[in-house]
C-alpha positions as CSV (number, residue, x, y, z in Angstrom):
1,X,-7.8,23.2,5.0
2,X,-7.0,25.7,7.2
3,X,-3.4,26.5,8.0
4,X,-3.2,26.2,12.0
5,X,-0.7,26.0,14.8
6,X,-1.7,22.2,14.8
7,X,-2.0,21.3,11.1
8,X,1.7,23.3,10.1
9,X,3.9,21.3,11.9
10,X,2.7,18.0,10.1
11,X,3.4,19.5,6.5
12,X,6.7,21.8,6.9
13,X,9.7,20.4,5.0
14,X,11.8,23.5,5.4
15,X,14.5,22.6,8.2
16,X,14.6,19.4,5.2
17,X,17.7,19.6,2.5
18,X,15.1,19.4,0.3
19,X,11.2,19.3,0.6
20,X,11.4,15.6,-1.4
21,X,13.7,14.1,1.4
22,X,12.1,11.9,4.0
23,X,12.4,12.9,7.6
24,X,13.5,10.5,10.4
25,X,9.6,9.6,10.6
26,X,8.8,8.7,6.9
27,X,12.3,7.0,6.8
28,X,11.5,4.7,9.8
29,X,8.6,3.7,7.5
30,X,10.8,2.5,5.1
31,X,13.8,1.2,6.3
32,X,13.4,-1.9,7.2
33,X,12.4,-3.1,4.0
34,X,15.8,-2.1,2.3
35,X,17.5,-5.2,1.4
36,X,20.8,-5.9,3.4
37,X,24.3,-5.6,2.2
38,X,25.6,-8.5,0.8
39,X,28.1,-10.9,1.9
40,X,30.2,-11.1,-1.2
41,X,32.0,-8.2,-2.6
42,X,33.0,-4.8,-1.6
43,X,31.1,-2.9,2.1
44,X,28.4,-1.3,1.0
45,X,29.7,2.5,1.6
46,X,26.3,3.9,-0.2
47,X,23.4,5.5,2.4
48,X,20.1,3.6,1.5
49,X,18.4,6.3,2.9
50,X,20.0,8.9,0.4
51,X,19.3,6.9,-2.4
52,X,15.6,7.0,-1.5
53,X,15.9,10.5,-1.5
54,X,17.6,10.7,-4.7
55,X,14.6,8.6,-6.1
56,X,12.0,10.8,-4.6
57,X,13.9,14.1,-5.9
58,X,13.6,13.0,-9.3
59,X,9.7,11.4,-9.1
60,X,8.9,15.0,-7.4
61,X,10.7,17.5,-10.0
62,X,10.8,15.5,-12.6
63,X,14.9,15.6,-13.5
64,X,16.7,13.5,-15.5
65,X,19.1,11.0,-14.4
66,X,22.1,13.0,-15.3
67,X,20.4,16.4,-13.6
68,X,20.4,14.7,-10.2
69,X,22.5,17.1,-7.3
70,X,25.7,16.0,-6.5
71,X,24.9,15.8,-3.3
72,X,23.2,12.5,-3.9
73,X,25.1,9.8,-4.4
74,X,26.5,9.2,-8.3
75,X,23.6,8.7,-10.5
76,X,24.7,5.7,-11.9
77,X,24.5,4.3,-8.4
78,X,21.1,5.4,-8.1
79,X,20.2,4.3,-11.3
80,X,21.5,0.7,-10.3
81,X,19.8,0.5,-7.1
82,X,16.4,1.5,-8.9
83,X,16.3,-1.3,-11.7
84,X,17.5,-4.0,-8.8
85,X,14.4,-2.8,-6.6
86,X,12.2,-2.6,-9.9
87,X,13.2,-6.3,-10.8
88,X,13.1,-7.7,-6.9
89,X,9.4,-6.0,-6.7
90,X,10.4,-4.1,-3.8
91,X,8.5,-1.3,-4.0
92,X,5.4,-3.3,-4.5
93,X,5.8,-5.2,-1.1
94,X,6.4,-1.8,0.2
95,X,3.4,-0.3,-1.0
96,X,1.3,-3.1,-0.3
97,X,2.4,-2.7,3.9
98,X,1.7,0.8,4.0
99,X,-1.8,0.9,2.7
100,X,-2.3,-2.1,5.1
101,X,-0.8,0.2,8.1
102,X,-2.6,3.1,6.0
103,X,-6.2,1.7,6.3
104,X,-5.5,0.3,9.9
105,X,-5.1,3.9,11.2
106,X,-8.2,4.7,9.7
107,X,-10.2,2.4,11.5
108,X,-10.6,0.3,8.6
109,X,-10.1,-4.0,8.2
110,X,-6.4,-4.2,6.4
111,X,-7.8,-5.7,3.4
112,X,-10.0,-3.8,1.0
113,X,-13.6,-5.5,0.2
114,X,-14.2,-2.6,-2.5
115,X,-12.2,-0.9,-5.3
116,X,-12.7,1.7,-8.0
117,X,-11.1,1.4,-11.0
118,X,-10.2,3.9,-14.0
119,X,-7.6,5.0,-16.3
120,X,-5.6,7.9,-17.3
121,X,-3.8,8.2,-21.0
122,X,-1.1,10.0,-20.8
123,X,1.7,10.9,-24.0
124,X,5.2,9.0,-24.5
125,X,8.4,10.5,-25.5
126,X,10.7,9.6,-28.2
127,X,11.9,7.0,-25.6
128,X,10.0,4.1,-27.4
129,X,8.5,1.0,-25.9
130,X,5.2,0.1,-26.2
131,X,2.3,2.7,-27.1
132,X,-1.1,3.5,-28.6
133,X,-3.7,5.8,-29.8
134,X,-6.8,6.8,-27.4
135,X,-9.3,7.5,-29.7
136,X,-11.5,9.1,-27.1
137,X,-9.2,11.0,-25.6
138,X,-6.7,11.9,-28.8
139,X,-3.9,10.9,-27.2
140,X,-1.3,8.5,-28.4
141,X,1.1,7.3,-25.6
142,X,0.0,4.9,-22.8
143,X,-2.8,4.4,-20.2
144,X,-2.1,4.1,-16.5
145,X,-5.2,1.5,-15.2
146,X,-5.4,1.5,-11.5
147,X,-7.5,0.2,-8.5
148,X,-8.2,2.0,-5.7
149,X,-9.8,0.9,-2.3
150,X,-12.4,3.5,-0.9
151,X,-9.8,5.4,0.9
152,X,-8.6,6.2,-2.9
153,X,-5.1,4.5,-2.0
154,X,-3.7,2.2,-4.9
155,X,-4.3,-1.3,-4.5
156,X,-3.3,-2.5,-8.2
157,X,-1.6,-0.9,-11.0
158,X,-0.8,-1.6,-14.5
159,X,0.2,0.2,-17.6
160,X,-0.5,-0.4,-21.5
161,X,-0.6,1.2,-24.8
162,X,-3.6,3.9,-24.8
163,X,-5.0,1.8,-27.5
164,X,-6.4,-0.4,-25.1
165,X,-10.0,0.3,-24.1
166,X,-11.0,-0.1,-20.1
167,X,-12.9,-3.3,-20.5
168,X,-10.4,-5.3,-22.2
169,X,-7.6,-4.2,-19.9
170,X,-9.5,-4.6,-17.2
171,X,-9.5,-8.4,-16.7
172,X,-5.6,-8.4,-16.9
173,X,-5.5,-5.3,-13.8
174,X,-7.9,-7.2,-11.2
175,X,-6.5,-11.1,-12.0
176,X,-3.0,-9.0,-10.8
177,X,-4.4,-8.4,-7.5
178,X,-6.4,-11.6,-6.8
179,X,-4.0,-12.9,-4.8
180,X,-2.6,-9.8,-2.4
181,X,-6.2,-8.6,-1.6
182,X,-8.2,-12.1,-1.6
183,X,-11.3,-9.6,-0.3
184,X,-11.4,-7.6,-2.6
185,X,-14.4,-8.5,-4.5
186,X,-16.9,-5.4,-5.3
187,X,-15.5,-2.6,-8.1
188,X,-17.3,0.2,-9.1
189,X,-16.2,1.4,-12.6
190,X,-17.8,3.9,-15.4
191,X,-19.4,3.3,-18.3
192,X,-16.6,2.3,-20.2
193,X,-16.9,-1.0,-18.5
194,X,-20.1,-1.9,-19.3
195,X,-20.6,-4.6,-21.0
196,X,-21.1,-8.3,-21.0
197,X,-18.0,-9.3,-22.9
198,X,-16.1,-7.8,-19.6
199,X,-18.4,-9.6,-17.2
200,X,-17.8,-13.2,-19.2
201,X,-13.9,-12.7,-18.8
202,X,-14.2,-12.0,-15.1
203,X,-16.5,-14.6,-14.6
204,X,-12.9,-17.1,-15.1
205,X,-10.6,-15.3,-12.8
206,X,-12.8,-14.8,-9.7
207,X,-16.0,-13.9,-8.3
208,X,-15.9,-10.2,-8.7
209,X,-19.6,-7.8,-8.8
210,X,-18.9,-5.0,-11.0
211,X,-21.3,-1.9,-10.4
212,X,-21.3,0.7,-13.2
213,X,-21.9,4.4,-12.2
214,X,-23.0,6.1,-15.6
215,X,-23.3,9.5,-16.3
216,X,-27.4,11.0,-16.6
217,X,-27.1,12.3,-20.2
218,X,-30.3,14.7,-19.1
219,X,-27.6,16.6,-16.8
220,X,-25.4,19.0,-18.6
221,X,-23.9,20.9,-15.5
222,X,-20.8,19.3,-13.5
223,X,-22.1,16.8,-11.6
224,X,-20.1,14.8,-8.8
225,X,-21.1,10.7,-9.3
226,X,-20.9,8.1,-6.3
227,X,-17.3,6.5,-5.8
228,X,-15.8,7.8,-9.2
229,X,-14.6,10.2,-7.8
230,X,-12.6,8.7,-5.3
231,X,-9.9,7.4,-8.3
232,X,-10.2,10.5,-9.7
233,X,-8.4,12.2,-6.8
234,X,-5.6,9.5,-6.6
235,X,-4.6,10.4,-10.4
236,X,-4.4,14.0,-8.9
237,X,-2.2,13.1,-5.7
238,X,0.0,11.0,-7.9
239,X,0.4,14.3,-10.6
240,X,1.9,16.0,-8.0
241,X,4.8,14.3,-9.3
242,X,6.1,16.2,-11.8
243,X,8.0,12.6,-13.6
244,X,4.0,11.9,-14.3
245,X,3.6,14.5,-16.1
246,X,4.5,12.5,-18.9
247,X,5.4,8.8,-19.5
248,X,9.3,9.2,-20.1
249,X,10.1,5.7,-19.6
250,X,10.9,2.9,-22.4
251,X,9.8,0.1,-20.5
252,X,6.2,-0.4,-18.8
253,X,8.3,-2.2,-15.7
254,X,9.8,1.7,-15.1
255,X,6.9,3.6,-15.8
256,X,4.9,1.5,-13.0
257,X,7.7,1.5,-10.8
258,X,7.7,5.6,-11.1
259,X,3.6,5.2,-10.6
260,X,4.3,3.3,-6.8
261,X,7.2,5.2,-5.8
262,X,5.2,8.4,-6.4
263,X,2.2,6.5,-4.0
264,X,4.7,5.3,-1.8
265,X,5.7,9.1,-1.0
266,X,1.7,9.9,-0.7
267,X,1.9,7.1,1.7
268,X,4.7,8.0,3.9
269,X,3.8,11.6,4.1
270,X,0.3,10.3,5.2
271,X,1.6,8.1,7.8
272,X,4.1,9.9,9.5
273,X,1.6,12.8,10.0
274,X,-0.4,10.5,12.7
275,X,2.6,11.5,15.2
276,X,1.6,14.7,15.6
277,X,-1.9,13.7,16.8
């Protein structure tokens, strides 16, 4: 894309503190899902806002806890508020509004009749928690499985060891999102779903059509296939998080949470850039 004296303004950061913080736009987004202070205890003195912001540095560089700038609040308190949101599922109700609001500003029905779905392995640390070995792609660590809706925005996530192959974790990934997109019906997946062992299983949980895009083994040159592509792309906009580079986390509850955070900021960035238009 062409830089322009329309298209700048919607992707400068630099009057930002820095280029991970939200602007008054994103924020607005976002706000009014924080939770409220509670009733008990000591006034909340901490800014909601700069805790986001702390969370977003890190998914964006990559840091550790203990690296965070002091000019976010104390990491501990960070740290705190991001295992409360991961247990309360917060950022998964957030997510799921913004790629309703998402798809609605694209003309599109707020609930997604089509997916794609794929995986990516990815190595583990010395962290622990659980793992595996991809033979396929001689990795060992874990595999991030998501869904995507046409758009290529993430409609259902879920992480396992890398020793899990696409069809058996498959079943386990759409049964998760049966219930928040009811219309979501039609997947189109690789050849690593084929298979009538996968089709049995999803025959239980729902009513689901599964169209497999293979690969022409007669074509050696790169070759762009229908739809795959599409989930491809997300795993790039999320790996412009530098925390995905790898999976540092020793639970799967953290490393998903990093995943939607790291969608959430896709999301916001996406969203707030209709302003300008």
């Amino acid at each position: 894309m062409a830089w322009t004296d329309f298209t700048r303004p919607q992707y400068a950061r630099r009057a930002l503190r820095y280029a991970s913080d939200l602007t008054d736009r994103e924020w607005s987004l976002i706000a009014p899902f924080m939770p409220p202070p509670r009733r008990r205890g000591r006034p909340r003195k901490t800014d909601m806002r700069e805790v986001v912001n702390a969370l977003l540095y890190i998914a964006s560089t990559g840091c550790q806890w203990r690296m965070l700038p002091k000019d976010f609040p104390p990491f501990s308190t960070v740290q705190g508020y991001f295992y409360e949101w991961r247990a309360t599922d917060l950022w998964n109700r957030i997510n799921h509004h913004l790629v309703m609001e998402t798809r609605k500003l694209e003309g599109r029905q707020a609930s997604p009749t089509a997916g794609v779905i794929d995986s990516q392995s990815v190595k583990t640390t010395e962290s622990g928690g659980i793992r595996g070995f991809d033979a396929g792609k001689k990795i060992n660590g874990r595999k991030r499985h998501i869904i995507v809706d046409t758009l290529g925005l993430m409609v259902g996530l879920m992480v396992h060891g890398a020793d899990v192959q696409d069809r058996d974790g498959a079943p386990d990934l759409l049964k998760s999102i049966r219930h928040r997109w009811p219309w979501l019906l039609h997947v189109f997946a690789d050849g690593g779903y084929a298979g009538e062992k996968l089709k049995s299983r999803l025959k239980k949980i729902g009513k689901w059509t599964l169209d497999i895009i293979k690969r022409s083994d007669k074509i050696k040159a790169f070759e762009i296939l229908p739809r795959r592509w599409v989930v491809e792309r997300t795993f790039a906009w999320l790996g412009r998080c530098r925390r995905l580079a790898k999976d540092f986390e020793k639970s799967i509850a953290s490393a998903q949470a990093w995943i939607t955070i790291a969608h959430i900021r896709m999301l916001t960035r996406r969203l707030a850039r209709y302003c300008y238009r």
